[in-house]
Backbone as CSV, one residue per row, in Angstrom:
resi,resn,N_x,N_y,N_z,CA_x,CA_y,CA_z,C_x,C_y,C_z
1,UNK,0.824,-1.210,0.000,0.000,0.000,0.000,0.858,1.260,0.000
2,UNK,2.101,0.980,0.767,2.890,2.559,1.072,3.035,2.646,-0.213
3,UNK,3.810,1.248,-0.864,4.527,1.806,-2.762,3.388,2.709,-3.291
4,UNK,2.243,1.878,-3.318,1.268,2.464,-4.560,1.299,3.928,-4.115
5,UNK,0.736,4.051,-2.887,0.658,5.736,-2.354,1.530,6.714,-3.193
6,UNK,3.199,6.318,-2.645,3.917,6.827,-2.809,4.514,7.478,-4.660
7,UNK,3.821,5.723,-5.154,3.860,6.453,-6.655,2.678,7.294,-7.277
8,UNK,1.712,6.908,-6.628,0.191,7.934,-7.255,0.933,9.362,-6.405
9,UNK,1.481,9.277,-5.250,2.134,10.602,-5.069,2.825,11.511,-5.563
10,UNK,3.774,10.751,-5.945,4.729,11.659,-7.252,4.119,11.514,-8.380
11,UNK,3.414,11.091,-8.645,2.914,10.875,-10.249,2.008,12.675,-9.969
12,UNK,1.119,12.723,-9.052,0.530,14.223,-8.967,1.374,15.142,-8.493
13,UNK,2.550,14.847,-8.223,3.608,15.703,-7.712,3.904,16.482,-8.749
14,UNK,4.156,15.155,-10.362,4.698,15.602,-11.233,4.005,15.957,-12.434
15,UNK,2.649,15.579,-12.113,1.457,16.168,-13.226,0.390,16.663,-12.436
16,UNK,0.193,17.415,-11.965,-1.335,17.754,-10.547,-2.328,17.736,-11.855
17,UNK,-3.503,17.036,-11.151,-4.685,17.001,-12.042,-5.787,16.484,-10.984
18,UNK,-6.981,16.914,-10.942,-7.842,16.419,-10.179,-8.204,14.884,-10.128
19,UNK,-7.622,14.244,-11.241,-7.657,12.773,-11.511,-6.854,12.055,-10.705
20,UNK,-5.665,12.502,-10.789,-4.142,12.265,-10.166,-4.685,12.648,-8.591
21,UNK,-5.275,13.575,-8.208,-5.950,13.811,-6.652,-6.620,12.593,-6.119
22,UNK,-7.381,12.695,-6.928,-8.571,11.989,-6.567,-7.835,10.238,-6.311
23,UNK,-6.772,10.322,-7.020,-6.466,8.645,-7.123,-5.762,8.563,-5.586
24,UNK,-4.743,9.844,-5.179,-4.012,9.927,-4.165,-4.947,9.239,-2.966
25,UNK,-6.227,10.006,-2.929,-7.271,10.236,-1.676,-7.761,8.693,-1.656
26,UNK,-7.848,7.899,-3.054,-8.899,6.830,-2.620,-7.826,6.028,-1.985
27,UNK,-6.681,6.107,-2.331,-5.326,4.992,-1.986,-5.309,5.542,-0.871
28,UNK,-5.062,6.602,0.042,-4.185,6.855,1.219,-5.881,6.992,2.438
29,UNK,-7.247,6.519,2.090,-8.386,6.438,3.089,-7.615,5.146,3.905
30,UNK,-7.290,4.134,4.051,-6.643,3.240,4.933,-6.129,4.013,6.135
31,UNK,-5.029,4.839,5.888,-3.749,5.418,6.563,-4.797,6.045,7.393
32,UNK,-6.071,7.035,6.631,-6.265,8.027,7.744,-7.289,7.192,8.344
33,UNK,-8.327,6.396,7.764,-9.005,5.120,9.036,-7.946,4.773,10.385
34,UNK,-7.023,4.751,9.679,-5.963,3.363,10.589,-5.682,4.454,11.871
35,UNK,-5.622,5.810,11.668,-4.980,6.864,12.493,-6.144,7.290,13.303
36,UNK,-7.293,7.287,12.527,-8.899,7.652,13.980,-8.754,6.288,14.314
37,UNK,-8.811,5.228,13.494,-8.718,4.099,14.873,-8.441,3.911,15.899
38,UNK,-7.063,4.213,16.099,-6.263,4.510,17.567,-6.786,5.583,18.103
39,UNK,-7.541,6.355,17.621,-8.233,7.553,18.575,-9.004,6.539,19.574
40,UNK,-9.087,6.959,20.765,-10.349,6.947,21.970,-10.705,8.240,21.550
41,UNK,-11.872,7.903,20.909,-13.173,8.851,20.269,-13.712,9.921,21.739
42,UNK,-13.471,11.036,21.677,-14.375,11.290,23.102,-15.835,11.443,22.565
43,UNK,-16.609,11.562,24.027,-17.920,11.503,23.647,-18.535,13.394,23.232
44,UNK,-18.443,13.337,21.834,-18.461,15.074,21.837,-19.243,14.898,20.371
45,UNK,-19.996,15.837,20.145,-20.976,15.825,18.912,-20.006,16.199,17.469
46,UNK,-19.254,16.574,17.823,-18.337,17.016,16.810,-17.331,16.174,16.504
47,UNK,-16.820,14.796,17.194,-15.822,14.347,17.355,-16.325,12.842,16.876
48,UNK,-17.523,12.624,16.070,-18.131,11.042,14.993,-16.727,10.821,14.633
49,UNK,-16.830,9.392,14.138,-15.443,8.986,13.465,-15.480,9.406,12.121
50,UNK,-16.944,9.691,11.404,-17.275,10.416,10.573,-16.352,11.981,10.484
51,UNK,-16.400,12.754,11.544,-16.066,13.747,11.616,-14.437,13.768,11.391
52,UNK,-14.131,13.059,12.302,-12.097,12.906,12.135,-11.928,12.196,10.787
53,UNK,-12.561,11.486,10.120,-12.009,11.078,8.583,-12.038,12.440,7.873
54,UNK,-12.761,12.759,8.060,-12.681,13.940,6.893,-12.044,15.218,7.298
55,UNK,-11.558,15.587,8.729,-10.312,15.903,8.988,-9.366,15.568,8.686
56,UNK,-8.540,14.175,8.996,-7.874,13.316,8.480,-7.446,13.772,6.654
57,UNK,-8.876,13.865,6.561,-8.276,13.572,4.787,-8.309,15.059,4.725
58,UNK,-8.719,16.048,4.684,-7.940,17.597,4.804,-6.471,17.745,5.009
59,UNK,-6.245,16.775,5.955,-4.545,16.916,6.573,-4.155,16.137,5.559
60,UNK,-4.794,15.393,4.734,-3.937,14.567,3.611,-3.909,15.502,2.373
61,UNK,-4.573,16.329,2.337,-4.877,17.070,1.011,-3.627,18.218,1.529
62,UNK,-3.395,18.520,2.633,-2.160,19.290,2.374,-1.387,19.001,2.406
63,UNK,-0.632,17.752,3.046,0.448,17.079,2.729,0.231,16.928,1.047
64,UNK,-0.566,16.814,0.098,-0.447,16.357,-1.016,0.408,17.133,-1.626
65,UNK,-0.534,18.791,-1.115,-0.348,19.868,-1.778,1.627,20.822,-1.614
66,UNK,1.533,19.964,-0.540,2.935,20.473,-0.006,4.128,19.507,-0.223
67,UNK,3.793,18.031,-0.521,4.525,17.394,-0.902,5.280,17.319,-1.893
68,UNK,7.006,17.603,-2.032,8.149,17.520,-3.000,8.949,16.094,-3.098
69,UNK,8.662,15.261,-3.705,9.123,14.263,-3.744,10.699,13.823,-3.944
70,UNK,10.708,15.381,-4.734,12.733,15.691,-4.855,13.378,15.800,-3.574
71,UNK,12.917,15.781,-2.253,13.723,16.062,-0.795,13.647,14.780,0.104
72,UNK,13.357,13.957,-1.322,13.723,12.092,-0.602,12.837,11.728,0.682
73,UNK,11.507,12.327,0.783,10.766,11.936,2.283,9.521,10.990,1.546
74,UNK,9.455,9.903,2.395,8.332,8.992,1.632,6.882,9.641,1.891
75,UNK,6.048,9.915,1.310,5.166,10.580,1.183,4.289,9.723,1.996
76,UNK,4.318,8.450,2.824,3.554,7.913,3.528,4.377,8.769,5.339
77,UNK,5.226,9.222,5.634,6.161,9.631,6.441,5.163,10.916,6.129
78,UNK,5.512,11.715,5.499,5.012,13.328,5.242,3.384,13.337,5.746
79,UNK,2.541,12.622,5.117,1.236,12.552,5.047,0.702,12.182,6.583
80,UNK,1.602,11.173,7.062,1.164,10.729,8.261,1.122,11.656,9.225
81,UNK,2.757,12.227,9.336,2.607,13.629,10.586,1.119,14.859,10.162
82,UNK,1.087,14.975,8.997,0.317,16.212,8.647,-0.973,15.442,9.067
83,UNK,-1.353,14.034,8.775,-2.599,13.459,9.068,-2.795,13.597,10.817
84,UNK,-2.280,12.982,11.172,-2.213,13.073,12.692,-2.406,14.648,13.511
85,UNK,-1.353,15.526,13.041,-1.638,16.831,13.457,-2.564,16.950,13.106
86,UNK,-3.194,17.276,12.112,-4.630,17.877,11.594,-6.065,17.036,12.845
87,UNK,-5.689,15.886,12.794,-6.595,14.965,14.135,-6.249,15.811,15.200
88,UNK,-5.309,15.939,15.681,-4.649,15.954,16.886,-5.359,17.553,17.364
89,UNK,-5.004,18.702,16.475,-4.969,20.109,16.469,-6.704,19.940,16.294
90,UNK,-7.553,19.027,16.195,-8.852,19.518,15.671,-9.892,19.133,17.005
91,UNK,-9.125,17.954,17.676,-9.280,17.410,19.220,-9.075,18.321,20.174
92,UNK,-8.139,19.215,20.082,-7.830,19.614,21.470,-8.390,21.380,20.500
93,UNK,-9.196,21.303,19.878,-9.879,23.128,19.583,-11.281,22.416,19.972
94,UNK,-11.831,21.486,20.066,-12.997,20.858,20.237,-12.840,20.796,22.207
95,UNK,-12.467,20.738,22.711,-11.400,20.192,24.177,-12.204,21.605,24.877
96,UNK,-13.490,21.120,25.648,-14.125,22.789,26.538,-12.801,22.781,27.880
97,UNK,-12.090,21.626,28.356,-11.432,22.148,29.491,-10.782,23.116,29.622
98,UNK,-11.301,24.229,30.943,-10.463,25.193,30.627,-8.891,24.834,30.937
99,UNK,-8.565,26.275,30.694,-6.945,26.316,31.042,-6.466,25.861,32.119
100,UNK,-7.098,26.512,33.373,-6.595,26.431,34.532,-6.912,25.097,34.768
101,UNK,-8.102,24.404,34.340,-8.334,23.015,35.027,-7.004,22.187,34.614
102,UNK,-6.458,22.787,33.442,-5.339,21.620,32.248,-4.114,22.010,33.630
103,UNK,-4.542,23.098,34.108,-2.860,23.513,35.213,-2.724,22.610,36.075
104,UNK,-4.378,22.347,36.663,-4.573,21.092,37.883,-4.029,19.934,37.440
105,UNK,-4.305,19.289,36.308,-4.047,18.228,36.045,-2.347,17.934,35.996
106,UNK,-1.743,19.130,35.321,-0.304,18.737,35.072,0.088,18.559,35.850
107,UNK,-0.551,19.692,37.346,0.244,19.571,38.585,0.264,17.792,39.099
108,UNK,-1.357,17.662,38.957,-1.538,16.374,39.356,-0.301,15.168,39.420
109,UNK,-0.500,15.405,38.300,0.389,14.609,37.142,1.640,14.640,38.048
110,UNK,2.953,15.695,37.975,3.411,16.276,38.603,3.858,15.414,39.884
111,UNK,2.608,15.633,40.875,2.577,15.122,42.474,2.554,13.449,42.387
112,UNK,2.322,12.865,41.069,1.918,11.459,41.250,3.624,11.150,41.455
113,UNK,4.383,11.854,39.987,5.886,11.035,40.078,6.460,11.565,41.097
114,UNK,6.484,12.979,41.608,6.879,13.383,43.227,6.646,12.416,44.252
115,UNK,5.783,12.154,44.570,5.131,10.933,45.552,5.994,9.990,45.773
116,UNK,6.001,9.217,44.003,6.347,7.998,43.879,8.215,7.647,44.117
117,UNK,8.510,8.878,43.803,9.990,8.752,44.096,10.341,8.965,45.696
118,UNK,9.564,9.827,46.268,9.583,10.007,47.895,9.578,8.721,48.775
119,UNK,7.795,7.824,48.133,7.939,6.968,48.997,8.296,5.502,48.454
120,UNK,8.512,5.118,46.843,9.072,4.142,46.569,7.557,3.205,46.228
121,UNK,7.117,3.905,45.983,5.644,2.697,45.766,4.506,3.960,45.654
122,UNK,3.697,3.586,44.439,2.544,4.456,44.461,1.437,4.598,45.166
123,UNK,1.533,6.040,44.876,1.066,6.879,46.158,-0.691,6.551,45.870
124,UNK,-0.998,6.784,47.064,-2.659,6.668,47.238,-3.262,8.087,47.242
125,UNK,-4.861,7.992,46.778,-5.569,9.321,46.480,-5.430,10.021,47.834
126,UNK,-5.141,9.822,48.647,-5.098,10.542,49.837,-4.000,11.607,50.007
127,UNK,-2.621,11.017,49.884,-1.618,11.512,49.859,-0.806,12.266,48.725
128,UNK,-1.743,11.858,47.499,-1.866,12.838,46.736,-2.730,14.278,47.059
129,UNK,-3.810,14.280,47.388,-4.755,15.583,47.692,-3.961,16.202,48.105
130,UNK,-3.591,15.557,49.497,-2.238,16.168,50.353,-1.825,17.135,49.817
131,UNK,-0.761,16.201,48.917,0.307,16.997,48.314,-0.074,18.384,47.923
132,UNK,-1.234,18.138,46.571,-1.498,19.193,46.309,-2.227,20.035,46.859
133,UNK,-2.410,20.176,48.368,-3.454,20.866,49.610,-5.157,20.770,48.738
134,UNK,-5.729,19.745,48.110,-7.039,19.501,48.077,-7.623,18.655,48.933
135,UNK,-8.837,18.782,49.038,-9.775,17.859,49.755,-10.059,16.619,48.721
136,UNK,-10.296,15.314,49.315,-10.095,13.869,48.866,-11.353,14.336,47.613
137,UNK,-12.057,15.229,48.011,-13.634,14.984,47.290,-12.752,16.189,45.785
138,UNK,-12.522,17.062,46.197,-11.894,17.792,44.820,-11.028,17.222,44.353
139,UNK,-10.275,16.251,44.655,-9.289,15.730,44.139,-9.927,14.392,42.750
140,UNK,-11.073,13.320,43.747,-11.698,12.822,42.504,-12.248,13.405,41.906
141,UNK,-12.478,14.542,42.087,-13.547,15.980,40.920,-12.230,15.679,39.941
142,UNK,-11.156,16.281,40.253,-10.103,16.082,39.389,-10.013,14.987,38.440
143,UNK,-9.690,14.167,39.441,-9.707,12.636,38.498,-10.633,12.224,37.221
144,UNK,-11.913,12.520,37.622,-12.899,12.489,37.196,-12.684,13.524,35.545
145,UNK,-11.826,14.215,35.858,-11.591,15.597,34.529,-10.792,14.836,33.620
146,UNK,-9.584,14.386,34.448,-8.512,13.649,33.650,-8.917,12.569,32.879
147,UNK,-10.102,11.700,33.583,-10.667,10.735,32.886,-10.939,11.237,31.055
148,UNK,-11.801,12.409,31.376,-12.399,12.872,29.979,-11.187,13.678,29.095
149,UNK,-10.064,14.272,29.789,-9.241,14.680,28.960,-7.875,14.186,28.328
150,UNK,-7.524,12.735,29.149,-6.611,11.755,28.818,-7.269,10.929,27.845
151,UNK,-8.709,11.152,27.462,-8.750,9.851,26.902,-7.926,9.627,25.406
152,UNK,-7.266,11.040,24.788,-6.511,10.967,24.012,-5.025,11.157,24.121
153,UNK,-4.529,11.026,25.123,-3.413,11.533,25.570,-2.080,10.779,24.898
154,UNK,-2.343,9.406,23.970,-1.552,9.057,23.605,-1.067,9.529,21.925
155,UNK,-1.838,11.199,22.006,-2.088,11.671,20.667,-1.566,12.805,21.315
156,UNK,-1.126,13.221,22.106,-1.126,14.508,23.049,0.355,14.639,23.366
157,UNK,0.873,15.747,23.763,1.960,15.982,23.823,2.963,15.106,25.241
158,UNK,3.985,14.596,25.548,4.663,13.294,26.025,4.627,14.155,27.653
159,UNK,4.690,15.943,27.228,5.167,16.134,28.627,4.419,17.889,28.152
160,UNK,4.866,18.656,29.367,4.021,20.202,29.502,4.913,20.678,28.154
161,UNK,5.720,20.131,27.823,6.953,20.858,27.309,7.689,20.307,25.839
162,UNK,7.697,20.799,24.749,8.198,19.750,23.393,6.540,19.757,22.695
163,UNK,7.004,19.336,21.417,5.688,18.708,20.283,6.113,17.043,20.118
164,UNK,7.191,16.711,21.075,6.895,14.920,20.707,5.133,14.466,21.395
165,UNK,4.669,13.851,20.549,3.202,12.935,21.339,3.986,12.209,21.912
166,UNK,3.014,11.575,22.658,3.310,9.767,23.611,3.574,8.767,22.491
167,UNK,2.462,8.970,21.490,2.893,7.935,20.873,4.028,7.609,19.926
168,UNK,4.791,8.950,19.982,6.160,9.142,18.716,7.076,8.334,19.870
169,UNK,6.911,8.239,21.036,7.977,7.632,22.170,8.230,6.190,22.253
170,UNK,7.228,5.476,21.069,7.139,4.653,21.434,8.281,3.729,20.330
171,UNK,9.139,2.498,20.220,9.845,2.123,19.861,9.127,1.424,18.325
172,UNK,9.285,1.703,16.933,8.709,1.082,16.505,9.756,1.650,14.756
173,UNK,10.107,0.839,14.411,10.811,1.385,13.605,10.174,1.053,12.047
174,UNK,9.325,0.366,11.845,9.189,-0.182,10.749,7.695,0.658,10.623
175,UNK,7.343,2.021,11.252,5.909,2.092,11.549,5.503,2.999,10.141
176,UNK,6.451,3.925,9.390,5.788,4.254,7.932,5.542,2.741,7.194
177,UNK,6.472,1.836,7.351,6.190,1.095,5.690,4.829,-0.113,6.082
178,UNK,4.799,0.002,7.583,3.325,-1.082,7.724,2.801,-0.050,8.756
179,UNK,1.971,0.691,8.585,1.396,1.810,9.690,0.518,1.552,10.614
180,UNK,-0.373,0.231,10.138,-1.312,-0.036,10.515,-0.682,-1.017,11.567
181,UNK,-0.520,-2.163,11.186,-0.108,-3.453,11.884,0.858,-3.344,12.948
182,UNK,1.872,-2.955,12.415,2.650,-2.696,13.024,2.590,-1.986,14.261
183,UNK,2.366,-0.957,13.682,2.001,0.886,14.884,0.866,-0.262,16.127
184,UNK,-0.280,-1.065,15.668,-0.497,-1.114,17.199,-0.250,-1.843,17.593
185,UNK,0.965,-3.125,17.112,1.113,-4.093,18.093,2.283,-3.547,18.576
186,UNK,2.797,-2.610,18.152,4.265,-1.518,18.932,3.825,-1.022,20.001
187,UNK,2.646,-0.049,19.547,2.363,0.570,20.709,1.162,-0.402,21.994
188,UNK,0.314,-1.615,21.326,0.033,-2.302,22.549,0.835,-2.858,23.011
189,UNK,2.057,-3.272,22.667,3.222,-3.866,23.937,3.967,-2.748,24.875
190,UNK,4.213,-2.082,23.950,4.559,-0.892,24.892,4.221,-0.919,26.633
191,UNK,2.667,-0.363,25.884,1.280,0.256,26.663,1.195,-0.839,27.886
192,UNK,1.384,-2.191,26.992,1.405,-3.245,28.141,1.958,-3.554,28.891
193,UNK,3.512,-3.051,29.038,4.471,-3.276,29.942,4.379,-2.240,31.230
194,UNK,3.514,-1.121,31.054,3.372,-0.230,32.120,1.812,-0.802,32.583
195,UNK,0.810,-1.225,31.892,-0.760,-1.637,32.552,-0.518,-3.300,33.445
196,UNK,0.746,-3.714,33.365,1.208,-4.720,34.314,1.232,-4.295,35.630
197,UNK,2.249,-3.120,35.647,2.466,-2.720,37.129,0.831,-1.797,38.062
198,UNK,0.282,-1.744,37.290,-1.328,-1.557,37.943,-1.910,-2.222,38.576
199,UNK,-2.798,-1.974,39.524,-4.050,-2.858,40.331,-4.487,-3.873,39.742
200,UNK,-4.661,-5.211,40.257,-5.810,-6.034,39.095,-7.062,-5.364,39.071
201,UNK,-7.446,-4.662,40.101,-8.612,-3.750,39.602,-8.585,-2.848,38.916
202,UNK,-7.557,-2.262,38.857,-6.890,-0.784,37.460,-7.243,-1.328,36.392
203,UNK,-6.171,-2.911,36.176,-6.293,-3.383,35.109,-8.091,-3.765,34.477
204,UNK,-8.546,-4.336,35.362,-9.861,-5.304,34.726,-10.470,-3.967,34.475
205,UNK,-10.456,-3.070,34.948,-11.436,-1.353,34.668,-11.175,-1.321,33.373
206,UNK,-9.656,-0.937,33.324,-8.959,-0.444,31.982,-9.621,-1.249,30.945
207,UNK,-9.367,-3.011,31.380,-9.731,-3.546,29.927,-11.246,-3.653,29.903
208,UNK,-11.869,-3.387,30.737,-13.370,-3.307,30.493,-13.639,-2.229,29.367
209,UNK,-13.204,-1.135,29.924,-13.818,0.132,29.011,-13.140,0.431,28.013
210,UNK,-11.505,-0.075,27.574,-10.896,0.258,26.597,-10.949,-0.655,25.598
211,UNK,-10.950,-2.052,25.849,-10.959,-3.071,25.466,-12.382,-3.909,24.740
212,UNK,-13.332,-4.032,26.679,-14.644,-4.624,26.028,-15.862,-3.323,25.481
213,UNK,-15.091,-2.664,25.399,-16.129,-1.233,25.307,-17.389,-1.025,26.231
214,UNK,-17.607,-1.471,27.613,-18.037,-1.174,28.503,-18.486,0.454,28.511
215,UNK,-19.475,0.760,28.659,-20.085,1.946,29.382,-19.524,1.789,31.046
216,UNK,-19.178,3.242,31.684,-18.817,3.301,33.116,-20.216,2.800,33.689
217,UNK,-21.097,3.096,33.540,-22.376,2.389,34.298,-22.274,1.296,34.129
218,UNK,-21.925,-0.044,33.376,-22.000,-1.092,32.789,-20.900,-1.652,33.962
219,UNK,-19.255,-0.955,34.066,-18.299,-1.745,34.335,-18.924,-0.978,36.422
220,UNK,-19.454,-0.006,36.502,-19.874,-0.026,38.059,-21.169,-0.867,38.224
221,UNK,-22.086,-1.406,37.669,-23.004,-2.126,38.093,-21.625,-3.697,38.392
222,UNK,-20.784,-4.186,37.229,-19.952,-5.183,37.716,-19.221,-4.977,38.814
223,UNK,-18.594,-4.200,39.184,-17.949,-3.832,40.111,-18.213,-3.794,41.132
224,UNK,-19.866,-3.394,41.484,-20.444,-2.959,42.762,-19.892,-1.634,42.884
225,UNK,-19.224,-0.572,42.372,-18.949,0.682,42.436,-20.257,1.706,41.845
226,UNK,-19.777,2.730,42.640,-20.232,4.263,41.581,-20.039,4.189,40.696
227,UNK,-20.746,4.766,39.693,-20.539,5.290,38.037,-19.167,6.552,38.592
228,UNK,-19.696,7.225,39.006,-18.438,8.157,39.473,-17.463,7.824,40.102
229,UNK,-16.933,6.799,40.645,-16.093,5.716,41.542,-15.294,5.842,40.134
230,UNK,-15.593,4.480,39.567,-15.486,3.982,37.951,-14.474,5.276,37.160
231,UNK,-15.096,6.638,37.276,-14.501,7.485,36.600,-13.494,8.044,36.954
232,UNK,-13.387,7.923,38.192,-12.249,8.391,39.149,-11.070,7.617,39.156
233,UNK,-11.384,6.643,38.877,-10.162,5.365,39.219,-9.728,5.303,37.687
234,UNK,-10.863,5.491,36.597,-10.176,5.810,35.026,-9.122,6.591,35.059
235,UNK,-9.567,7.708,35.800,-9.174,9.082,35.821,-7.132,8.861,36.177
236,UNK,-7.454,8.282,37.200,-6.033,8.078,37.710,-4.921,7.039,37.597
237,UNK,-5.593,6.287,37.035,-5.107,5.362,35.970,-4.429,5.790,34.669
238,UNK,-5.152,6.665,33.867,-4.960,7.644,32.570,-3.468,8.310,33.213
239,UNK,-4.047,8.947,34.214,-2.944,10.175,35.189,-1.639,9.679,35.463
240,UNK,-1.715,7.938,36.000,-0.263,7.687,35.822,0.487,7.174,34.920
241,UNK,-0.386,6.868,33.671,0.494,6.183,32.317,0.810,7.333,32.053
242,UNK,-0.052,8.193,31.382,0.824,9.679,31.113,2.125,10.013,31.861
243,UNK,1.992,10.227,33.010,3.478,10.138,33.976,4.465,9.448,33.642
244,UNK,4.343,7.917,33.315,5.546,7.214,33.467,5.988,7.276,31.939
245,UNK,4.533,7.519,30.532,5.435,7.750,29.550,6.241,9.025,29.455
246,UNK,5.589,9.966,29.807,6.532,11.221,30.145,7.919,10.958,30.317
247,UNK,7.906,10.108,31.552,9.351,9.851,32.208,10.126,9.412,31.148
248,UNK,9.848,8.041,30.736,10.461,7.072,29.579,10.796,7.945,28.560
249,UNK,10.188,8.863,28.283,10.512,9.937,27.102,11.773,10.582,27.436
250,UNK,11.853,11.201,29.072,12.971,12.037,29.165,13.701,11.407,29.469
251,UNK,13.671,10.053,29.209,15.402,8.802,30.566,15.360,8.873,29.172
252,UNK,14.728,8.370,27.890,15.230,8.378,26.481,16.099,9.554,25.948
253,UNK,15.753,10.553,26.190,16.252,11.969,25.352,17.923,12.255,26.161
């Protein structure tokens, strides 16, 4: 699939014609499916998978348009970053959290790896609030935020600081010439070597709602929990993978 791309690419590189377009777009719909796939869709009227394809393929129409095939970059490489940003940049203008709540969270974030290096074992919701002088009840208010704003975080920037995502951190070298296949069994092993060191209850949550596509009401009626319990424990779950890929990013750099 990359070859064909890559030659219907230069072929409109080197003759533009709406024919030559049109051939680019029907060949490279895979790439941008394959890229909302890995989205965790949030629940937002604007954000259908309907809606991100045809974002997606906007971000492909300017990679088309911007693509020089004379500066040796495989046009499945070019297309992909521009595809992804265009997702990425269209998620977080859709994103009502305000600012200051995004401050709570980093801090959050923040106090989890503080904690964890202090006391050598992760820290509990308690001693987190602590940290950050909240009450246990604002603190799952928190959690509860992170839930809804991590749910893309592996599309999101690695740390407060840089344009690497989480998911550029992840080890995968062969991920232009098989994008699809490849990219998620890279990034589910990854992903999997940090959802080990979690709760078996972290875990069975996680794979309920990420996995069996569980509704939070669905996985708290199993549980015997709150629907809001459920979201809280998402919440902080989300809160410390973000953390530790963060970390892995900067012991890498």
């Amino acid at each position: 699939m990359a070859q064909d791309l890559q030659s219907l690419a230069a072929k409109h590189a080197e003759y533009p014609s709406p024919r030559n377009r049109e051939a680019v777009v029907v060949a490279a719909v895979p790439l941008v499916r394959s890229l909302v796939g890995r989205l965790s869709i949030p629940d937002h009227p604007l954000a259908s998978r309907e809606d991100l394809e045809n974002v997606g393929l906007l971000g492909l129409l300017q990679a088309l348009d911007g693509y020089d095939p004379g500066r040796g970059t495989p046009f499945v490489s070019y297309a992909y970053g521009r595809i992804r940003g265009a997702l990425v940049d269209y998620l977080r203008s859709i994103d009502a959290l305000p600012r200051e709540r995004r401050r709570q969270l980093a801090e959050a974030q923040q106090a989890v790896e503080t904690l964890r290096q202090m006391l050598g074992a992760e820290p509990d919701d308690y001693q987190v609030a602590e940290h950050l002088g909240l009450s246990l009840v604002d603190y799952h208010t928190l959690l509860t935020d992170a839930q809804c704003r991590f749910a893309l975080s592996l599309y999101d920037t690695a740390s407060t600081e840089g344009e690497q995502t989480v998911v550029e951190t992840i080890p995968n070298d062969e991920a232009l010439a098989a994008f699809d296949r490849v990219d998620r069994a890279s990034m589910h092993a990854y992903v999997g070597t940090l959802i080990k060191d979690l709760t078996e209850r972290e875990q069975n949550i996680l794979a309920l709602y990420y996995y069996e596509n569980l509704t939070l009401r669905e996985i708290a009626g199993l549980l015997s929990l709150t629907e809001a319990r459920i979201s809280q424990i998402l919440g902080k779950v989300l809160l410390t993978l973000r953390t530790r890929l963060a970390k892995s990013k900067s012991m890498a750099t």
